[in-house]
C-alpha positions in Angstrom: -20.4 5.9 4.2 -17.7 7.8 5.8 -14.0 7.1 4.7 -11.3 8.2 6.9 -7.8 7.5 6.3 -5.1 7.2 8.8 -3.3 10.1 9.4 0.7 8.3 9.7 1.7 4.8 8.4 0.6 1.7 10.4 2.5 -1.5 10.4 0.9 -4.4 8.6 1.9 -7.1 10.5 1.5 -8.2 13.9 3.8 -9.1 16.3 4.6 -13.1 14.5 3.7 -12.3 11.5 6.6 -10.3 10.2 9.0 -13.0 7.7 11.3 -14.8 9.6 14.6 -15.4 7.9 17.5 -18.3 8.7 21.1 -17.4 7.9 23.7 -20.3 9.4 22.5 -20.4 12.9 21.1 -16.7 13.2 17.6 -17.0 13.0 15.8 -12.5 12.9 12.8 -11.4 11.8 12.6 -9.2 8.9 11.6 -5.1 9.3 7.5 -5.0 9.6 6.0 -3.4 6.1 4.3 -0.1 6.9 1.1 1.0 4.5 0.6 4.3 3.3 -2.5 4.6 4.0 -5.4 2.3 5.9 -8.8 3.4 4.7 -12.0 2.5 7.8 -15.1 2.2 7.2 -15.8 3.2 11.1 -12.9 3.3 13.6 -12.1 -0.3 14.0 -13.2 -2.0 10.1 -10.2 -1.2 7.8 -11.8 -1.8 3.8 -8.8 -0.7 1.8 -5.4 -0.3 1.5 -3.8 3.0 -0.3 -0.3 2.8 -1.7 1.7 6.7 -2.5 4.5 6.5 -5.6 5.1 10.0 -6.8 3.9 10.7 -10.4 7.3 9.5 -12.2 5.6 6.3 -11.8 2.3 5.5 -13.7 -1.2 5.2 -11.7 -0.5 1.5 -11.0 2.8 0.8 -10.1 2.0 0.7 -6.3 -1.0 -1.8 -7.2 0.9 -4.9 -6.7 2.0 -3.7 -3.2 -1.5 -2.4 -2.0 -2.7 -6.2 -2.9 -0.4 -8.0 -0.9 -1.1 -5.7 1.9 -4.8 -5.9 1.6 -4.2 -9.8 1.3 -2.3 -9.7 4.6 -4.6 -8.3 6.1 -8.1 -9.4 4.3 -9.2 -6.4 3.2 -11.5 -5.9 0.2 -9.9 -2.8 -1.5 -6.4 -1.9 -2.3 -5.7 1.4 -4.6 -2.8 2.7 -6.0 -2.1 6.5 -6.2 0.7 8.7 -7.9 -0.6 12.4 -7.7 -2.2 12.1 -10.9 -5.3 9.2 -10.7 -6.0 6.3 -9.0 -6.0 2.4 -9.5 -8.3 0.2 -7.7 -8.5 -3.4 -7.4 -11.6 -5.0 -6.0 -11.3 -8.0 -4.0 -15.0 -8.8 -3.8 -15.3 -8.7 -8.1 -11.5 -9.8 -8.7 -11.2 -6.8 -10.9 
């Protein structure tokens, strides 16, 4: 298996999916979320979601977002990174 990450951020949602929000009569979409970092498997199957804090903030402080992300988009994988370790959560085991 090869992994291969993206190389800039990539917006998460596609055009419709970004939140919509109603204020009075002024209807506007949110700002799209951007990931860190899109791990493929081959150039067009994504598999994971990586999610940058520096190391101020423990391993898994980014966890939460990566799993919404990975959710978004149906991924298996999301991770968490802060320059010190890794935390993973698996998708396929719910751990």
């Amino acid at each position: 298996m090869i992994w291969k990450s993206s190389c800039r951020p990539l917006k998460i949602f596609r055009k419709g999916l970004s939140k919509i929000n109603l204020k009075g009569n002024f209807v506007f979409r949110e700002k799209p979320k951007r990931a860190d970092y899109i791990l493929y498997l081959n150039a067009n199957n994504p598999i994971a979601i990586i999610e940058v804090k520096d190391n101020k903030h423990s391993i898994s402080y980014g966890l939460q977002q990566a799993m919404t992300y990975a959710k978004m988009l149906d991924l298996p994988f999301a991770y968490s990174y802060n320059g010190d370790g890794f935390a993973e959560h698996d998708f396929l085991t719910d751990l």
